[in-house]
N, C-alpha and C positions, 0 to 999 in steps of 0.2 A: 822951694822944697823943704828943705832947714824951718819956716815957720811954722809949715802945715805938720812936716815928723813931728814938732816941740807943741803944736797945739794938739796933735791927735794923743800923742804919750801922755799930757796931763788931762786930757780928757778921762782917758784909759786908768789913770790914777785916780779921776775921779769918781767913776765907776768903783772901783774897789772900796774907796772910802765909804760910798754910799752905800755899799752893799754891805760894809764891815757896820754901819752905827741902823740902816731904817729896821723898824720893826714889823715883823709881821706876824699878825694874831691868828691865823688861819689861813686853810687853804682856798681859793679864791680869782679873782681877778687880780691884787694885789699883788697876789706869789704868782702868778702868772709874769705880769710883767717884769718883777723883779727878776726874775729869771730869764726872761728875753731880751732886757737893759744888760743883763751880765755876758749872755753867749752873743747875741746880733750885735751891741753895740759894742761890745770888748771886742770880736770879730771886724770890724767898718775901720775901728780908730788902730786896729794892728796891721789891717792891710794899709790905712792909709799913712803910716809910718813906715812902710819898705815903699807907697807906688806913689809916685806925683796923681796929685786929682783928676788929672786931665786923661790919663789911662784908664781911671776908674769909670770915669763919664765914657771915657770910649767905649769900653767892654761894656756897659747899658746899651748902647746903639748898636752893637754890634749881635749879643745878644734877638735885640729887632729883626734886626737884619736876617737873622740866623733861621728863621722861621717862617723866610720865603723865599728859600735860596733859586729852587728850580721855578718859580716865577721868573724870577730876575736873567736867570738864564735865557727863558725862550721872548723873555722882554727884549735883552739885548740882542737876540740875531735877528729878530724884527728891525730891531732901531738901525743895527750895521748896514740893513740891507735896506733900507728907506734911503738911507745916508750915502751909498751906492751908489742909487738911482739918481740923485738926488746931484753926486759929482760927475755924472757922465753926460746929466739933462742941464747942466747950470753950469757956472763959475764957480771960481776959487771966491770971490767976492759971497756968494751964497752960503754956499759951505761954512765959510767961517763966520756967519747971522745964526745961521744952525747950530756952530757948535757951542756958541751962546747963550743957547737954548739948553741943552746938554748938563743934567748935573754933574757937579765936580765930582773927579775918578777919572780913572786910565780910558775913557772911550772920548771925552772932551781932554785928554790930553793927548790922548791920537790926531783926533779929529784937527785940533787949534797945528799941530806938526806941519800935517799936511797943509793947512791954508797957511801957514808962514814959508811953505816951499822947502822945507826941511828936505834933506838927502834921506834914500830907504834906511841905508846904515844908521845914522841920528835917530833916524824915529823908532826903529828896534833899539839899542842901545837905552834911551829913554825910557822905553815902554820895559822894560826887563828891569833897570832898577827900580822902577814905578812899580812893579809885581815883587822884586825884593824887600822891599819899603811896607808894602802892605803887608807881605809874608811873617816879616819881625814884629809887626802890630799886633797881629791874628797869636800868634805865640804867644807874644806879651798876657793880652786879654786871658785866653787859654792857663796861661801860669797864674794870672790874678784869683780866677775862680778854685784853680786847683790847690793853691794854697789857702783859699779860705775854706775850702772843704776840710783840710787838715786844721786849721785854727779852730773852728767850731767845737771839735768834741772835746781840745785841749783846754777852753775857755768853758764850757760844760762842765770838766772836771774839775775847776777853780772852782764855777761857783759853788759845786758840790761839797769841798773840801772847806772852802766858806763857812759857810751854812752849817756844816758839822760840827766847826769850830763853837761857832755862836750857841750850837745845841748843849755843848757842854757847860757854855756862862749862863742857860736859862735852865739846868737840870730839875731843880727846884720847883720851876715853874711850867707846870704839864699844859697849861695853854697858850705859853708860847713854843713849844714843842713841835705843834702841829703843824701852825706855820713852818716855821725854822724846816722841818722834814720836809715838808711838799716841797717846799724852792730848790732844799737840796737833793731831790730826785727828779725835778722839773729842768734843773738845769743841765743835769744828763740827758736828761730826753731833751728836751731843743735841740745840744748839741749835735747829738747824734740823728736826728732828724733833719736838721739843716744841713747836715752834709751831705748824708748816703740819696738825701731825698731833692736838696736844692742844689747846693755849690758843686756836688761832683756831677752830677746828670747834666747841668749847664756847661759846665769843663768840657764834657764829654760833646753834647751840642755843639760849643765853640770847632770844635776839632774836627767832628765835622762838615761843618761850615766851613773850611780853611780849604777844604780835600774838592767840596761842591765850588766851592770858590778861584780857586787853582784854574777848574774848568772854563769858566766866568771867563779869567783872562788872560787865560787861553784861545778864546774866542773870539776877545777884543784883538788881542797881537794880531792872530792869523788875517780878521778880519779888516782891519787899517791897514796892513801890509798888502791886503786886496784891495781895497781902495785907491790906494798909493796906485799898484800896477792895472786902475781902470781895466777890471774885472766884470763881467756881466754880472748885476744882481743876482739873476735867479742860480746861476753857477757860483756864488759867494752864498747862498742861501743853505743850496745842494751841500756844499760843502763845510760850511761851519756845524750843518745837522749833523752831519755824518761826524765829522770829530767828535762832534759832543756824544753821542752814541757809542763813538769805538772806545772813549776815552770812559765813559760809563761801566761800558760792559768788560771794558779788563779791570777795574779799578771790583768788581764783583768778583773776576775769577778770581783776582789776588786773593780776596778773601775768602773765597771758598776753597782753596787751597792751600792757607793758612790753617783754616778747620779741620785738615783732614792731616796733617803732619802732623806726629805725634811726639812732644816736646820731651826730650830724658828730663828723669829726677833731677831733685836739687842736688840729689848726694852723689848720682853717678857723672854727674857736671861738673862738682867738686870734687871729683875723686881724678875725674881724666884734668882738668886744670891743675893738679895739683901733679 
């Protein structure tokens, strides 16, 4: 972590350098990039200076993920309720060939519980840190994007102020002017487009995703704890639906009943706290 901070800040150094000495003769592809090497690339090397790489790459896959959450959902009450069937028609021996098969995540870590003969207690216990662990992930990723929505318009503003700088060593010369001006009004717009448009609607995505995801394993619990207590398929089916339904449909009222409370000012809020 200490290599990646000390490589990403002399990148980030290096960026500025580059931006304080290239020239740019017009406006163009050239002032284009210059301008997207200063807010995206100054943006990458300041996030990668507060997050170990391996966050970064998560919140990429996560992302992914993020954009087919209610597939995945009526994926896994299919897969719970195959797997069901599946321990009531066969052995523990079977089962755990199965869950083999199973991508890594809390439904192959149910699933492997059960074929080791796990206690119901153990295998809830596991499964709820398994869902805490993932929860602090989802946040992580969430805060990754959300501060790079904030870093964007403030690395915008550098190179603006940049660029303004250099407009005053070229006064003289009205065609590098032109240049120098487009980068430095180009680098306001990236920034402020990269945020309001990229990193914060992603943030917002991630979040989400955390809320649709909850649901996920929420599913998985209920449904491994049915397993455990050889439950009928179609009765673990009936019912994992209906959760995900009821848990859907309050998770709408919240919010529609959020809309309709009507929030006091900032000053009458300051005024009774005070």
């Amino acid at each position: 972590m200490i290599v990646q901070a000390i490589s990403s800040l002399l990148f980030l150094i290096a960026i500025f350098i580059v931006e304080f000495n290239m020239a740019v003769t017009q406006m163009g592809l050239g002032a284009n990039l210059n301008a997207l090497l200063i807010v995206l690339g100054g943006t990458l090397s300041a996030t990668l200076i507060a997050y170990p790489w391996g966050k970064v790459v998560f919140t990429a896959h996560l992302l992914k993920r993020s954009f087919a959450a209610q597939e995945e959902i009526d994926s896994t009450i299919r897969t719970v309720v195959e797997l069901a069937r599946l321990s009531r028609m066969t052995d523990i021996r079977t089962l755990e060939e199965q869950a083999n098969k199973l991508p890594p995540g809390l439904l192959r870590i149910g699933v492997e519980l059960i074929a080791f003969k796990c206690s119901r207690e153990a295998i809830e216990q596991v499964l709820q840190r398994e869902v805490l662990t993932a929860h602090n992930q989802y946040a992580t990723s969430h805060k990754i994007l959300y501060n790079m929505g904030r870093l964007a318009p403030a690395l915008g503003l550098a190179g603006t102020v940049i660029y303004l700088i250099r407009i005053f060593g070229q006064i003289t010369d009205p065609q590098h002017l032109i240049g120098y001006m487009g980068v430095a009004l180009l680098c306001t717009f990236y920034g402020v487009i990269l945020a309001n448009i990229c990193f914060v609607p992603l943030a917002n995505k991630i979040k989400e995703f955390m809320a649709e995801d909850e649901v996920r394993m929420d599913v998985i619990q209920e449904g491994i704890l049915d397993i455990y207590d050889r439950e009928h398929p179609r009765a673990i089916q009936y019912k994992l639906e209906t959760l995900t339904g009821a848990i859907m449909e309050s998770e709408d009222k919240f919010v529609r009943r959020l809309k309709l409370v009507e929030l006091p000012p900032y000053e009458k809020v300051r005024e009774v706290n005070a």
